[in-house]
Kinemage of the C-alpha trace (Angstrom):
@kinemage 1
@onewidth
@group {chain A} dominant
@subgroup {mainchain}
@vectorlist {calphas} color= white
{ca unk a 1} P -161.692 53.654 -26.479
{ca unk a 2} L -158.181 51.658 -26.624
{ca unk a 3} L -155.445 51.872 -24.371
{ca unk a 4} L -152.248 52.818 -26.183
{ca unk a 5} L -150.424 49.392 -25.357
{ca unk a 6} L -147.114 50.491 -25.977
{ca unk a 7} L -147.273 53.804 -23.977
{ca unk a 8} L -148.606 51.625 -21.003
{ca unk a 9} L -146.753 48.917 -21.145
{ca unk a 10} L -143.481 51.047 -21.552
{ca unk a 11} L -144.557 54.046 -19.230
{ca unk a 12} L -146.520 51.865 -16.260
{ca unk a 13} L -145.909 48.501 -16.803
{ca unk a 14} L -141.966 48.581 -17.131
{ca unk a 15} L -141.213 51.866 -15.967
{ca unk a 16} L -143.350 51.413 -12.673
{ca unk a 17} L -143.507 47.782 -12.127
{ca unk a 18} L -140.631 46.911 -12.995
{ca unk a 19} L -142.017 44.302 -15.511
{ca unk a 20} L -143.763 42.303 -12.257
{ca unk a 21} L -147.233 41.089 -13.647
{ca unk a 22} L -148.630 40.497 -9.968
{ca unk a 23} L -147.463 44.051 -8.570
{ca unk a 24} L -148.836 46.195 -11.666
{ca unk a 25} L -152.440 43.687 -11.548
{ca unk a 26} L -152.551 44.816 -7.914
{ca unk a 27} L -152.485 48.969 -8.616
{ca unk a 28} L -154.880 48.206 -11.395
{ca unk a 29} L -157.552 45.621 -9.572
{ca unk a 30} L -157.100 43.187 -12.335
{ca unk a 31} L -155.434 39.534 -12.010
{ca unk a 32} L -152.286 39.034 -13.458
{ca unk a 33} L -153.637 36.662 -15.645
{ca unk a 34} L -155.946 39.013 -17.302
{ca unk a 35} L -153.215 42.000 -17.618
{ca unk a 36} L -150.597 39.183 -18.799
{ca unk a 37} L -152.955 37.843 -21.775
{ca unk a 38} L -154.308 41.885 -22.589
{ca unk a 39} L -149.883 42.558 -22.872
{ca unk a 40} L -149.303 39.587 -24.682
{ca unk a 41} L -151.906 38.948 -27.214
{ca unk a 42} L -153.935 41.277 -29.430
{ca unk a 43} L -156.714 41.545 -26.675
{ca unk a 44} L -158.127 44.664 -26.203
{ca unk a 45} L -158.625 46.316 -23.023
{ca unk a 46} L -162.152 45.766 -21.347
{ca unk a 47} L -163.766 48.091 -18.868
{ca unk a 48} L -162.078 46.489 -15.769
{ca unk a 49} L -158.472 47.146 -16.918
{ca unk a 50} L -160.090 50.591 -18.278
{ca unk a 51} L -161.438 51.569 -15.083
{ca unk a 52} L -158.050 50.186 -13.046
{ca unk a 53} L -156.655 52.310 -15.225
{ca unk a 54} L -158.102 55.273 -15.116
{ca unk a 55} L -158.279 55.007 -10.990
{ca unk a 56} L -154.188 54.425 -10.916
{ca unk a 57} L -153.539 57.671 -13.221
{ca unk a 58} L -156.139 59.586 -10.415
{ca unk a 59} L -154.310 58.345 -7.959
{ca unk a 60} L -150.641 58.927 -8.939
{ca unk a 61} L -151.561 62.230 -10.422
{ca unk a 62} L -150.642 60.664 -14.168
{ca unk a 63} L -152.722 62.140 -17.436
{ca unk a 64} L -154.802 58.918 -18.183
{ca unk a 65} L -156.080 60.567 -21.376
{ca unk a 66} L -152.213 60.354 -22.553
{ca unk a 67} L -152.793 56.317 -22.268
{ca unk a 68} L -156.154 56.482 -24.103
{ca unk a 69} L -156.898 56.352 -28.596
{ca unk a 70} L -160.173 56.807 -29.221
{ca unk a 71} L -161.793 55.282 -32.197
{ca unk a 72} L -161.948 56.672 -35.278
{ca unk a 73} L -158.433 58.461 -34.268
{ca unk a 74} L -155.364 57.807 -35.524
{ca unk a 75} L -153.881 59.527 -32.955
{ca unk a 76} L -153.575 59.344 -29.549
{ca unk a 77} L -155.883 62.097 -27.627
{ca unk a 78} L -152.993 64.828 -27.031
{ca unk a 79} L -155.059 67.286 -24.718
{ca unk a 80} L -153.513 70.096 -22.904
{ca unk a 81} L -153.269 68.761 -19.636
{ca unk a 82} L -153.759 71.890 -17.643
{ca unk a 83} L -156.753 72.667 -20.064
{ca unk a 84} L -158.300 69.761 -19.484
{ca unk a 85} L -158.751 70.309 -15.700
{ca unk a 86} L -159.374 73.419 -15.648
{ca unk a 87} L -162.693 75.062 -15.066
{ca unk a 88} L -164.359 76.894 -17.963
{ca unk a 89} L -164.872 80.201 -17.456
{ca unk a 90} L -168.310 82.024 -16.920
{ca unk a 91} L -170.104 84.191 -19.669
{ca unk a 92} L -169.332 87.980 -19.626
């Protein structure tokens, strides 16, 4: 599971931060260090920035699936959002 840098760093990290490294590591309970070397280099997110992730979209009522490409996908996971969290219904 990858995080689709671009969407992130475009969507979250400009759009909601402002571009502020410290401010954007806070709402995702990383350093700025760490989120500053995933942004800038061809890390890969681990399973803290993952999991800050996926907290933030829960809490600001954002799709974090929208963020996500899993592997052996060339595309990012376009769900129906309202499918997605909504229950399945029972067996006739």
């Amino acid at each position: 599971m990858k995080i689709n840098k671009a969407k992130f760093r475009k969507e979250i990290f400009e759009d909601k931060f402002n571009g502020n490294y410290t401010h954007c590591a806070e709402a995702l309970s990383v350093t700025p260090q760490h989120l500053h070397k995933y942004l800038t280099s061809d890390s890969e997110a681990g399973p803290n920035l993952l999991g800050g992730l996926a907290l933030y979209c829960q809490a600001h009522h954002a799709y974090f699936w929208g963020y996500i490409f899993l592997p052996g996908h060339s595309t990012i996971v376009e769900l129906d959002e309202q499918a997605a969290t909504t229950e399945p219904k029972p067996a006739a």
